[in-house]
MOPAC internal coordinates of N, CA, C and O (Angstrom, degrees):
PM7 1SCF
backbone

  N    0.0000 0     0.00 0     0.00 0    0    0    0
  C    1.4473 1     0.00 0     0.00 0    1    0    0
  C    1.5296 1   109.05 1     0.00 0    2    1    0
  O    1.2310 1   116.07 1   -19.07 1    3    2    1
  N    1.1712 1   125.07 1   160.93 1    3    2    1
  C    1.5056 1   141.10 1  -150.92 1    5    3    2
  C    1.8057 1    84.16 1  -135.58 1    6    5    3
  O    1.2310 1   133.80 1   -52.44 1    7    6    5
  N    1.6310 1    90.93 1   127.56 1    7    6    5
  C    1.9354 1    90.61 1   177.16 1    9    7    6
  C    1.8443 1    82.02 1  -100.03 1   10    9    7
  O    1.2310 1   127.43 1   -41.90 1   11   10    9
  N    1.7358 1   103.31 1   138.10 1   11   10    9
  C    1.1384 1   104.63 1   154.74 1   13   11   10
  C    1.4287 1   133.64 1  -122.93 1   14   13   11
  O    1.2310 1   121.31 1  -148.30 1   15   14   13
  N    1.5405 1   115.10 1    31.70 1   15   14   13
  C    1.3421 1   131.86 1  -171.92 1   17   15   14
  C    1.7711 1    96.78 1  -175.64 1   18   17   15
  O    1.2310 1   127.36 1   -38.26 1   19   18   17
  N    1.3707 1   103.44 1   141.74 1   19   18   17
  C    1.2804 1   100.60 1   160.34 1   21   19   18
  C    1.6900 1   102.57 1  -159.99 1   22   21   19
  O    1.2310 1   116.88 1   -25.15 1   23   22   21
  N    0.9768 1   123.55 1   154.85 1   23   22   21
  C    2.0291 1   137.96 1  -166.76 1   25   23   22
  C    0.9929 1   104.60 1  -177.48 1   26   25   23
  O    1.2310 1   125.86 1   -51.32 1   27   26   25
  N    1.6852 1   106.34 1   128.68 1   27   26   25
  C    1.7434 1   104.90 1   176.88 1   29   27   26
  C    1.5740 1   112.77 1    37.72 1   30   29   27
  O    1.2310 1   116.61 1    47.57 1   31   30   29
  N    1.2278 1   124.05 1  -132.43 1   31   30   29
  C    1.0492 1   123.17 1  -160.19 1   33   31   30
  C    1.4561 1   118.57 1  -101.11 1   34   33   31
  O    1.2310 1   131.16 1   168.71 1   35   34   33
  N    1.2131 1    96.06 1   -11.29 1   35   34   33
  C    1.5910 1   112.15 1   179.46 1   37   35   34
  C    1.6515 1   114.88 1   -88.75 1   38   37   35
  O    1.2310 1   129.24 1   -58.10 1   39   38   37
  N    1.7871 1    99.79 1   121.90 1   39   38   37
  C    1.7607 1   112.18 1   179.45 1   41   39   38
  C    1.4783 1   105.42 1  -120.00 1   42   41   39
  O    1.2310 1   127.70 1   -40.50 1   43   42   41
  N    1.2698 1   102.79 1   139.50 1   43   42   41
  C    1.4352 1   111.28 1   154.11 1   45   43   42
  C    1.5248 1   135.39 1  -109.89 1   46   45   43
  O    1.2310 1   120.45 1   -77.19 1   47   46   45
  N    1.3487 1   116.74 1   102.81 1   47   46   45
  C    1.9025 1   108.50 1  -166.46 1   49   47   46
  C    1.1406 1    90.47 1   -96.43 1   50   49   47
  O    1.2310 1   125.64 1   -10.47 1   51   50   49
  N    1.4671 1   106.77 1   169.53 1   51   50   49
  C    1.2496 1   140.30 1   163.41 1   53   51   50
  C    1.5004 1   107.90 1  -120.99 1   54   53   51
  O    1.2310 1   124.38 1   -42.58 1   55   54   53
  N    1.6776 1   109.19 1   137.42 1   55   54   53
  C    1.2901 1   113.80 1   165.04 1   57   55   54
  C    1.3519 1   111.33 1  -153.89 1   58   57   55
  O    1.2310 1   114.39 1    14.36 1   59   58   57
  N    1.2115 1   128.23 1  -165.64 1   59   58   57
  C    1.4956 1   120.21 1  -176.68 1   61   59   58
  C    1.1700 1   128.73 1   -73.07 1   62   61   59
  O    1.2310 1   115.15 1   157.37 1   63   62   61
  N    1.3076 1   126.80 1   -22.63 1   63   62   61
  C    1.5920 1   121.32 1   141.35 1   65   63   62
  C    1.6298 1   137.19 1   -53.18 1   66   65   63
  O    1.2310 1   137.05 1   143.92 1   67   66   65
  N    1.2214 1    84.59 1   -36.08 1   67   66   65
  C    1.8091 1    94.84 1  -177.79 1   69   67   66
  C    1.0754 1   111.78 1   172.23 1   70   69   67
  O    1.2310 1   125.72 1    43.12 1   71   70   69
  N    1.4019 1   106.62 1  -136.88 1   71   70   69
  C    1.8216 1   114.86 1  -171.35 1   73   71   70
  C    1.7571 1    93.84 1  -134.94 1   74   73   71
  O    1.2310 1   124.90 1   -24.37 1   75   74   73
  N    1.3672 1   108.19 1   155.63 1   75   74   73
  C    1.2740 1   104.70 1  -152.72 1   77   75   74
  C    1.8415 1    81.67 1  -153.22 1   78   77   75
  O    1.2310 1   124.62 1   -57.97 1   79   78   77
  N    1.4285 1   108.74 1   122.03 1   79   78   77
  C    1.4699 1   118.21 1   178.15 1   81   79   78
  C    1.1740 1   104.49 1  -108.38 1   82   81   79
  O    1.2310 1   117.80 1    -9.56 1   83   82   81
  N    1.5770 1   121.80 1   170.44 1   83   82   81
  C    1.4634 1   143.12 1  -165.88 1   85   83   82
  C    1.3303 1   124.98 1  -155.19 1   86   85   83
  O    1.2310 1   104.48 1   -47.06 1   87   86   85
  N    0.9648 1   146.26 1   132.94 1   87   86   85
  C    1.4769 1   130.28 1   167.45 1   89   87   86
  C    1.6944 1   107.84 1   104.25 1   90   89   87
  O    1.2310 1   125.55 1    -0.55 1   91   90   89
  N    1.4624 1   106.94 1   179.45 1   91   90   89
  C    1.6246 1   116.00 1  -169.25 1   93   91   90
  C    1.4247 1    86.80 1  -107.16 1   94   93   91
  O    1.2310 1   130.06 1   -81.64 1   95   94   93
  N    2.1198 1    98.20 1    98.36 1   95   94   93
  C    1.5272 1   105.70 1   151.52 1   97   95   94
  C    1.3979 1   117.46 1   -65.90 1   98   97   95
  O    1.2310 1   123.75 1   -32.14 1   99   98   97
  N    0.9878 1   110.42 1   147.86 1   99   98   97
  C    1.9591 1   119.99 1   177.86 1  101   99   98
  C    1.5531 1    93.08 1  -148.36 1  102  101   99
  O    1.2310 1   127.31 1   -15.81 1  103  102  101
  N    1.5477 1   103.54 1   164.19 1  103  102  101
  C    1.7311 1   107.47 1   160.93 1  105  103  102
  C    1.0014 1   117.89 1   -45.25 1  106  105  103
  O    1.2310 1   100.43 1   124.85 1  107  106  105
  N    1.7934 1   153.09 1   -55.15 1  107  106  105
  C    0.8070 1   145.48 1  -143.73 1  109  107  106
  C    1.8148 1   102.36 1   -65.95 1  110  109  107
  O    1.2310 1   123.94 1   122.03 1  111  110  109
  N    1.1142 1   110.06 1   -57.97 1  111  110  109
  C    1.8457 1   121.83 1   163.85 1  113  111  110
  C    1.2815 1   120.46 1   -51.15 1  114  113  111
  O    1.2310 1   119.23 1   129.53 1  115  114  113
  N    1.4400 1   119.07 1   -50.47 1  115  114  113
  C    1.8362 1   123.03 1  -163.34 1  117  115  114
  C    1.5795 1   103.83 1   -46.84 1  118  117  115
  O    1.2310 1   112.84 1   135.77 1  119  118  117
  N    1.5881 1   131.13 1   -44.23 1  119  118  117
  C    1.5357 1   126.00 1  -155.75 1  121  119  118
  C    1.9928 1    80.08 1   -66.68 1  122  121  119
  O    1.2310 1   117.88 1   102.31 1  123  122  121
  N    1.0018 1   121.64 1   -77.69 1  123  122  121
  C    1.3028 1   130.91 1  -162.25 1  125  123  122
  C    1.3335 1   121.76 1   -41.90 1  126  125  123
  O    1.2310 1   131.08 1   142.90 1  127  126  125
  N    1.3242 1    96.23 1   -37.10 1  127  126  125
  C    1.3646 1   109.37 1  -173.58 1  129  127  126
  C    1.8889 1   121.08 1   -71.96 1  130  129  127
  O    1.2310 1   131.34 1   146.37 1  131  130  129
  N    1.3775 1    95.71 1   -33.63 1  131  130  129
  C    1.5869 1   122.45 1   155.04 1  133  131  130
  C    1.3650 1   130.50 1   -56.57 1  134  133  131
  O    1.2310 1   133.81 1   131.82 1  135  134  133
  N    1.5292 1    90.90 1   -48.18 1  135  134  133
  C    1.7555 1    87.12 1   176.23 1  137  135  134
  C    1.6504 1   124.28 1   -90.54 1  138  137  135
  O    1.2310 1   125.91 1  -177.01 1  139  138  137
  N    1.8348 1   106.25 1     2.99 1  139  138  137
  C    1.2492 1   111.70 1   143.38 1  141  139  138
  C    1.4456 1   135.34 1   -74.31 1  142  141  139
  O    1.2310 1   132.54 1   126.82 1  143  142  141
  N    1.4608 1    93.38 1   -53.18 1  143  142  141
  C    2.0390 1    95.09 1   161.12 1  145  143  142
  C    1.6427 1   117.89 1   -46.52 1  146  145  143
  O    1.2310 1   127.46 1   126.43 1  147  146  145
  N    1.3029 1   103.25 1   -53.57 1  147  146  145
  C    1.4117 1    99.58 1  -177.12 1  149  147  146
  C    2.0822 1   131.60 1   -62.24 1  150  149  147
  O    1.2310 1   141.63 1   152.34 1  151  150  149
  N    1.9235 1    75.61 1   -27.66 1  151  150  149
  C    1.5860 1    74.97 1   168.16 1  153  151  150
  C    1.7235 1   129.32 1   -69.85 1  154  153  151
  O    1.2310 1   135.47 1   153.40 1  155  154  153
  N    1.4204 1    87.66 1   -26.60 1  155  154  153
  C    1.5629 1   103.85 1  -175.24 1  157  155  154
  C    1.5978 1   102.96 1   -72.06 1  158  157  155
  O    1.2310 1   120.41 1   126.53 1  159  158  157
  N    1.2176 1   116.82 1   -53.47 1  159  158  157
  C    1.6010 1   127.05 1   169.86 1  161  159  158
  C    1.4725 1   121.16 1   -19.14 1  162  161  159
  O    1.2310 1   124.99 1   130.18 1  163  162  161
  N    1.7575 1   108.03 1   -49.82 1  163  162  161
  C    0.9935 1   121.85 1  -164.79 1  165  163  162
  C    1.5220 1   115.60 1  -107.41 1  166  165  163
  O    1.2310 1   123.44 1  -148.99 1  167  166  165
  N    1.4089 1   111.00 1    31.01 1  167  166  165
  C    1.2927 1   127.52 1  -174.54 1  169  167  166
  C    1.4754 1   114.76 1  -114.39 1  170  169  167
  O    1.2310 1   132.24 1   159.76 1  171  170  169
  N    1.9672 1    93.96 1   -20.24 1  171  170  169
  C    1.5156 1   108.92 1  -163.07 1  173  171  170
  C    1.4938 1    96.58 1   -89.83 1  174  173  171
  O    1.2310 1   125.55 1   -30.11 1  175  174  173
  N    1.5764 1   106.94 1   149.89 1  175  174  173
  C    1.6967 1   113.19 1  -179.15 1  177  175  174
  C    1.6598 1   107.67 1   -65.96 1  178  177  175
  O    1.2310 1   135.24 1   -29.57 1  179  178  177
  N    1.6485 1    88.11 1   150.43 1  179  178  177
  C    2.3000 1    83.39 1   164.96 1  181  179  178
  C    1.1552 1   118.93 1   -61.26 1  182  181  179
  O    1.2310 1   125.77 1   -49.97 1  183  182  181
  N    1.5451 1   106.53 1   130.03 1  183  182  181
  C    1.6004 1   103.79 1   179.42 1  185  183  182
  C    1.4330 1   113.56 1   127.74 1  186  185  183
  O    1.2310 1   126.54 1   142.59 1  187  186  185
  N    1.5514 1   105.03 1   -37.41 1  187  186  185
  C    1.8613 1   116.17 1  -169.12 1  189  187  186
  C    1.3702 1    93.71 1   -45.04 1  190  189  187
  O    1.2310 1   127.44 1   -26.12 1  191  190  189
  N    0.9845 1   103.30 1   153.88 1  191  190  189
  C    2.0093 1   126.56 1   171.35 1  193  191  190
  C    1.1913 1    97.53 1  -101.02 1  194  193  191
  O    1.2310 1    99.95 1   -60.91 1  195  194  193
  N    1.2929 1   153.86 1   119.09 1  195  194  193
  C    1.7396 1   145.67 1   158.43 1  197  195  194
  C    1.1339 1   117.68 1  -112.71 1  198  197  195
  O    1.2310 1   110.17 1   -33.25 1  199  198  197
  N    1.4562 1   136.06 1   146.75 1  199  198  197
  C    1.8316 1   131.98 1   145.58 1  201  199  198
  C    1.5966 1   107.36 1   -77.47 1  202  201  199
  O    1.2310 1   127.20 1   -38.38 1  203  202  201
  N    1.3488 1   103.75 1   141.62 1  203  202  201
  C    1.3189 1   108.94 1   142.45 1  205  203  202
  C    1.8304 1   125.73 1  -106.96 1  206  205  203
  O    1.2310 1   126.39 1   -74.06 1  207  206  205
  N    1.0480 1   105.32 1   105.94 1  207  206  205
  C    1.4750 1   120.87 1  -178.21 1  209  207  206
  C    1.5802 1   122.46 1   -81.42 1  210  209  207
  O    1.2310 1   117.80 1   -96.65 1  211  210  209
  N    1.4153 1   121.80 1    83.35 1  211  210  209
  C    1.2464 1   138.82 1   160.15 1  213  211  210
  C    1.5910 1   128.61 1   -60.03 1  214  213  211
  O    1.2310 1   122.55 1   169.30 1  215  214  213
  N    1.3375 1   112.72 1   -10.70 1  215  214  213
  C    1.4742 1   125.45 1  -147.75 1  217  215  214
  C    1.5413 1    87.86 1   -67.33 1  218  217  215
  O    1.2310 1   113.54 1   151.70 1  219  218  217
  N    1.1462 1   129.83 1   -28.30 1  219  218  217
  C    1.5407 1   140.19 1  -170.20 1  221  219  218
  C    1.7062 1   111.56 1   -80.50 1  222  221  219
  O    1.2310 1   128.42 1  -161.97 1  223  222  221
  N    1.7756 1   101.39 1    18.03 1  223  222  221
  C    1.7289 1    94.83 1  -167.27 1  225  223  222
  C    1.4152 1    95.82 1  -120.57 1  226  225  223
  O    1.2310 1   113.38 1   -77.94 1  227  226  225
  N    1.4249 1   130.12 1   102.06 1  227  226  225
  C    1.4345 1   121.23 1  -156.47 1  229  227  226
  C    1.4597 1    94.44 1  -110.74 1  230  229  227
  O    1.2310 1   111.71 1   157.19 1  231  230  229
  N    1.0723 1   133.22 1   -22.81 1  231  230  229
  C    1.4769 1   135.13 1  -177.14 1  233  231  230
  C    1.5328 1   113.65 1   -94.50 1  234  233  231
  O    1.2310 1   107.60 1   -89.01 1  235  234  233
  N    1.0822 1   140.74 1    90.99 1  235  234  233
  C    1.3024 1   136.89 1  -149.83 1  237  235  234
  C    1.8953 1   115.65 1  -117.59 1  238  237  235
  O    1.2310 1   135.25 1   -44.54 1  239  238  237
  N    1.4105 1    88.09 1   135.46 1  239  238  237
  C    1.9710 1    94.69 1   173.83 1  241  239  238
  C    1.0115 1    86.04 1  -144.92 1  242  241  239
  O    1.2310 1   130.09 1   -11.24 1  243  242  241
  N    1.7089 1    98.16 1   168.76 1  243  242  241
  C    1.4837 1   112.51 1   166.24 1  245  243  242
  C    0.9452 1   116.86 1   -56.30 1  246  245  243
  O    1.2310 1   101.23 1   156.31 1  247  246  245
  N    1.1727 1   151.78 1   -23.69 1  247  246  245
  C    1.5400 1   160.34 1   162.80 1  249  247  246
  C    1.9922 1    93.03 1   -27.65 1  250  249  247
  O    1.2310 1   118.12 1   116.24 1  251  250  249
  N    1.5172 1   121.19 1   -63.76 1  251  250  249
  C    1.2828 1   115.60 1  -170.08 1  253  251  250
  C    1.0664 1   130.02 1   -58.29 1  254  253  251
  O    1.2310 1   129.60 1   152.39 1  255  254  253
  N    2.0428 1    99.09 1   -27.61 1  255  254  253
  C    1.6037 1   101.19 1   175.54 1  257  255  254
  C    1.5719 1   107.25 1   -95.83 1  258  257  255
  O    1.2310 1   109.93 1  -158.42 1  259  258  257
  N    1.3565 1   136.50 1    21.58 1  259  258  257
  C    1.3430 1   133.41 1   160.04 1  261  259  258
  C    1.4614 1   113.86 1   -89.22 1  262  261  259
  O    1.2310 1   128.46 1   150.79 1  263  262  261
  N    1.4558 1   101.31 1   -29.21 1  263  262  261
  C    1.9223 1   107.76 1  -171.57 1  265  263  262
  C    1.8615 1    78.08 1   -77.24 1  266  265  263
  O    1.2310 1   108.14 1   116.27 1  267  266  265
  N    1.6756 1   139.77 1   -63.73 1  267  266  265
  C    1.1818 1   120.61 1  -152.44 1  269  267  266
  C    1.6033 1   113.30 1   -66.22 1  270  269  267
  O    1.2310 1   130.07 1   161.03 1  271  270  269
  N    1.2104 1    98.19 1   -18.97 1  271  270  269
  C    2.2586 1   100.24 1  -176.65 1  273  271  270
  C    2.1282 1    96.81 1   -79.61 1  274  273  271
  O    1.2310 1   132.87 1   141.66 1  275  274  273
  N    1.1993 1    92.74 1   -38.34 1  275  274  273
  C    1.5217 1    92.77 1  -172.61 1  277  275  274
  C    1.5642 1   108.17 1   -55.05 1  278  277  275
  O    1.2310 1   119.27 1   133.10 1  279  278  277
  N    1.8018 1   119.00 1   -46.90 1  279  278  277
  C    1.0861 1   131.98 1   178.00 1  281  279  278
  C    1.5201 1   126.70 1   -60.99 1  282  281  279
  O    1.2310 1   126.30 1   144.07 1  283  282  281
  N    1.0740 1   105.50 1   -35.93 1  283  282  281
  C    1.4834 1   118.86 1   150.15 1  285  283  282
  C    1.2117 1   156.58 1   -45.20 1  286  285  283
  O    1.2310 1   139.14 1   134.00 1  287  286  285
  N    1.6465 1    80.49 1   -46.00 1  287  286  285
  C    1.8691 1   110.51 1   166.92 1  289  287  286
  C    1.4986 1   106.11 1   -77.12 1  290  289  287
  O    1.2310 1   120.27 1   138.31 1  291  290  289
  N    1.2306 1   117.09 1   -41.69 1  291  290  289
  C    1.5912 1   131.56 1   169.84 1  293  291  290
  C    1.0873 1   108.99 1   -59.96 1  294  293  291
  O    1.2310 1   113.72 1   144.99 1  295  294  293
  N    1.2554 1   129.49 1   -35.01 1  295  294  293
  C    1.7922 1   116.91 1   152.27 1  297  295  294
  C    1.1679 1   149.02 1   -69.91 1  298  297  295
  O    1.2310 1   131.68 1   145.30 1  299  298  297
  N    1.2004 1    95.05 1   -34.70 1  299  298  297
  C    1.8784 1   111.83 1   164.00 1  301  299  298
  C    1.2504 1   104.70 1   -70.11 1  302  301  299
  O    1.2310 1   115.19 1   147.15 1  303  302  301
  N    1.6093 1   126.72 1   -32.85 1  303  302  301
  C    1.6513 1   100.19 1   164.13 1  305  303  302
  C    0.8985 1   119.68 1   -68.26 1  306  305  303
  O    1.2310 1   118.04 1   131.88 1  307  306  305
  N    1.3060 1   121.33 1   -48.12 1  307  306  305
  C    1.7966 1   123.99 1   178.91 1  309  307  306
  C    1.2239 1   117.33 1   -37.03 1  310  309  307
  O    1.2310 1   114.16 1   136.52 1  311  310  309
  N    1.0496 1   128.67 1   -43.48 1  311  310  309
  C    1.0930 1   147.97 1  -121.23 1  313  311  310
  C    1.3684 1   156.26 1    16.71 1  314  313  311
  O    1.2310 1   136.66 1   -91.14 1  315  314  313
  N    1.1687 1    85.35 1    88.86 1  315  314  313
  C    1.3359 1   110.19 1  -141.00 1  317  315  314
  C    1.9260 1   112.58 1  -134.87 1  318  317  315
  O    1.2310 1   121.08 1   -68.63 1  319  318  317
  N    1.2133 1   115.55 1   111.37 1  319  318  317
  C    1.0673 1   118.13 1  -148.00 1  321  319  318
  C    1.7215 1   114.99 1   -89.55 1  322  321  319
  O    1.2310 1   108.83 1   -55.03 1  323  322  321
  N    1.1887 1   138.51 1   124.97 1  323  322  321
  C    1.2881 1   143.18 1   178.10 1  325  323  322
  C    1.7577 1   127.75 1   -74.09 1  326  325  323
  O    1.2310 1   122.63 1  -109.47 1  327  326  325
  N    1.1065 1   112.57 1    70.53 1  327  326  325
  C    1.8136 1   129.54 1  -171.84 1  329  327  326
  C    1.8292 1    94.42 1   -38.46 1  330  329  327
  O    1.2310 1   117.18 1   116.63 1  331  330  329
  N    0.8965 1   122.98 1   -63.37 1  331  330  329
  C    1.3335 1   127.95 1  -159.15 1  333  331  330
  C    1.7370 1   115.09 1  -163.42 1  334  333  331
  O    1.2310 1   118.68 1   -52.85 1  335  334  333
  N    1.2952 1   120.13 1   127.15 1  335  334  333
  C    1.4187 1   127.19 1   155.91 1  337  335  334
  C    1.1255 1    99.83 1   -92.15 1  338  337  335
  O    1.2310 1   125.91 1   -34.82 1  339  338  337
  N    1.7245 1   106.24 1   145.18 1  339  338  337
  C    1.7325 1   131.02 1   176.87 1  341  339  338
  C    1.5890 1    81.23 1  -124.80 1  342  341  339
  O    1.2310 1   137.92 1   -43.47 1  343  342  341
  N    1.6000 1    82.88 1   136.53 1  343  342  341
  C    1.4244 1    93.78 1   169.17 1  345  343  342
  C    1.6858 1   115.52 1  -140.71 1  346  345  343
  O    1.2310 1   123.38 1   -41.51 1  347  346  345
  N    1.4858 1   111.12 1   138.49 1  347  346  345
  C    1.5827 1    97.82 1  -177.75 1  349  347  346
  C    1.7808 1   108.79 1   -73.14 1  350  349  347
  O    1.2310 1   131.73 1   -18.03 1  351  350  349
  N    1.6039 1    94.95 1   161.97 1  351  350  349
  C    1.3991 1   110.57 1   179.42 1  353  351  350
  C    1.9491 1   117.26 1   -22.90 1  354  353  351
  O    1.2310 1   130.96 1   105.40 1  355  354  353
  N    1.2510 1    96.46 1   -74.60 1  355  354  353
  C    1.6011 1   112.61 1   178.79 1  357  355  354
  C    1.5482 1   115.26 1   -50.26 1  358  357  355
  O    1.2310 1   120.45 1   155.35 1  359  358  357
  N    1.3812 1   116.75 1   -24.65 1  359  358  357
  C    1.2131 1   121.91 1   179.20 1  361  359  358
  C    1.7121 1   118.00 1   -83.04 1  362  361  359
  O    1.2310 1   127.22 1   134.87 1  363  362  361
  N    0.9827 1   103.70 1   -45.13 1  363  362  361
  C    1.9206 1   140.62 1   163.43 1  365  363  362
  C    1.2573 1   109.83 1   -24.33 1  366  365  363
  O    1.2310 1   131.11 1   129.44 1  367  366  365
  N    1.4793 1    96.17 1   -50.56 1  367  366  365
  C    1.4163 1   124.41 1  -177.05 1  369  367  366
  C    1.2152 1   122.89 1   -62.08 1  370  369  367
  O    1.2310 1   118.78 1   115.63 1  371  370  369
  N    1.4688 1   119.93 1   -64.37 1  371  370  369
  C    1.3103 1   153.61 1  -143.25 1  373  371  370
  C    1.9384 1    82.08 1  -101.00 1  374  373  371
  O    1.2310 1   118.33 1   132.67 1  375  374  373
  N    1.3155 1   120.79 1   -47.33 1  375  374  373
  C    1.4689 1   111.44 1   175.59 1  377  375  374
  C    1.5202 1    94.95 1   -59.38 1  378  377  375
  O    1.2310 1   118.39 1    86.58 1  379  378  377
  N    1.0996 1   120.67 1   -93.42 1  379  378  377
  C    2.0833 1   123.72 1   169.58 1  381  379  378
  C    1.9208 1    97.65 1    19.64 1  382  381  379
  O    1.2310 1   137.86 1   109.03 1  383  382  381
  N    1.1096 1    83.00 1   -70.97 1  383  382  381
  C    1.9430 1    96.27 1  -144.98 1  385  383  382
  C    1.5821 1    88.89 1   -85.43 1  386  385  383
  O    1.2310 1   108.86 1  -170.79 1  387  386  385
  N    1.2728 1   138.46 1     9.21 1  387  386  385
  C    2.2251 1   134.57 1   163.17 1  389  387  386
  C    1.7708 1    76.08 1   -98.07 1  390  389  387
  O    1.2310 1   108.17 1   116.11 1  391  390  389
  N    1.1180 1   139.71 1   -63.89 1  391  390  389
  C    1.1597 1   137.79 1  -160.65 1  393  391  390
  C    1.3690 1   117.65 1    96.21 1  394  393  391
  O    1.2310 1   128.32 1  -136.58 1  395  394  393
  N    1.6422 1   101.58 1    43.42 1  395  394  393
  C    1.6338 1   125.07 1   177.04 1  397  395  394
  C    1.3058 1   106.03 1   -89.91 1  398  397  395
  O    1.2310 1   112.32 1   158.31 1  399  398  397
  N    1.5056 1   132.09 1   -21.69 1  399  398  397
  C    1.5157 1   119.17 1  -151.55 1  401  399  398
  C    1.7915 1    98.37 1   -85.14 1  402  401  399
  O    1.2310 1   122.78 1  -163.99 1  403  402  401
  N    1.3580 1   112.28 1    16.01 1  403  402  401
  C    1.5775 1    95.75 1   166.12 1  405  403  402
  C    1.8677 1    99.69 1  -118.22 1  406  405  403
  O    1.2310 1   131.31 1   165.25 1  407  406  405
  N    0.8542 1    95.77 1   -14.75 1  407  406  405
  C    1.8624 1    90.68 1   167.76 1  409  407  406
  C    1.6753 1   119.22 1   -95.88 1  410  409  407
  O    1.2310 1   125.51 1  -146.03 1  411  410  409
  N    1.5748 1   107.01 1    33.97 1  411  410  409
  C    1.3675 1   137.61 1   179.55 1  413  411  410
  C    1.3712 1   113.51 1  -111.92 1  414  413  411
  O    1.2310 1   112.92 1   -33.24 1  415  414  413
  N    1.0192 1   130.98 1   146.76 1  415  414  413
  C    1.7267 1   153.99 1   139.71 1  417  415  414
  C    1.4852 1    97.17 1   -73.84 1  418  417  415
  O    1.2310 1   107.61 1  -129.78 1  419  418  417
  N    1.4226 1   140.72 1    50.22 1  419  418  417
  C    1.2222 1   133.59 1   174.51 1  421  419  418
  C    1.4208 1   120.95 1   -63.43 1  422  421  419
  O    1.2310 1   107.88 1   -39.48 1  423  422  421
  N    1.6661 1   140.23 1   140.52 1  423  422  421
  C    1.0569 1   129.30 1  -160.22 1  425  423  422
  C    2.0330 1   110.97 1   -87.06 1  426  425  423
  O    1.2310 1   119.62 1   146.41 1  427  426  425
  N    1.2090 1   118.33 1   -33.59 1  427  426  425
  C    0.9189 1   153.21 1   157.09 1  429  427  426
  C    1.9105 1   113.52 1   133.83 1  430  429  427
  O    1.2310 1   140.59 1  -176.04 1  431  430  429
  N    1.3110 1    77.65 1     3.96 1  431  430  429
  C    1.9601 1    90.04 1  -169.89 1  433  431  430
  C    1.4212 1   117.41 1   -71.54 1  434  433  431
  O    1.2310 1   114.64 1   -29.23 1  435  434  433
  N    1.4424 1   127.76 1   150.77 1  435  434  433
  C    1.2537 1   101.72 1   175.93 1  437  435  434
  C    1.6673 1   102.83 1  -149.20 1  438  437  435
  O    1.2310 1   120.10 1   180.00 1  439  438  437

């Protein structure tokens, strides 16, 4: 995997499945942290299948579910298709209760 962001504790890799986050996203990270996912997003050919892997985001704000809708939207332009989001427990949650986890590719993992 290829890190393409890293702050405090929070990383973002890239590898051949997708992009795979870590750490306690908050606002202060999400703008940046996006316009690394997104750059990478838009690098991938039409057609790619990818995960986005959150399971690594244990500290959770809305901040995490704006970087994952943003990343998303950045795929459907790309075009570029989303196989499955993994999401950790706390995040799972917090998707549950916005009432995103049906406008998800959720993996069922948590």
């Amino acid at each position: 995997m290829s890190r393409l962001f890293e702050r405090s504790d929070v990383r973002l890799e890239a590898g051949p499945q997708g992009l795979a986050v870590s750490g306690d996203v908050d606002f202060e990270v999400a703008a940046p942290l996006v316009e690394a996912g997104s750059a990478w997003l838009n690098e991938q050919p039409a057609g790619a299948r990818l995960v986005l892997d959150l399971g690594g985001v244990e500290q959770v704000s809305s901040a995490a579910l704006s970087v994952l809708l943003e990343w998303t939207r950045q795929a459907r332009t790309a075009g570029v298709e989303i196989r499955h989001v993994r999401l950790s427990a706390p995040l799972a949650r917090l998707t549950q209760v916005a009432g995103l986890d049906e406008l998800l590719p959720l993996s069922g993992e948590a």
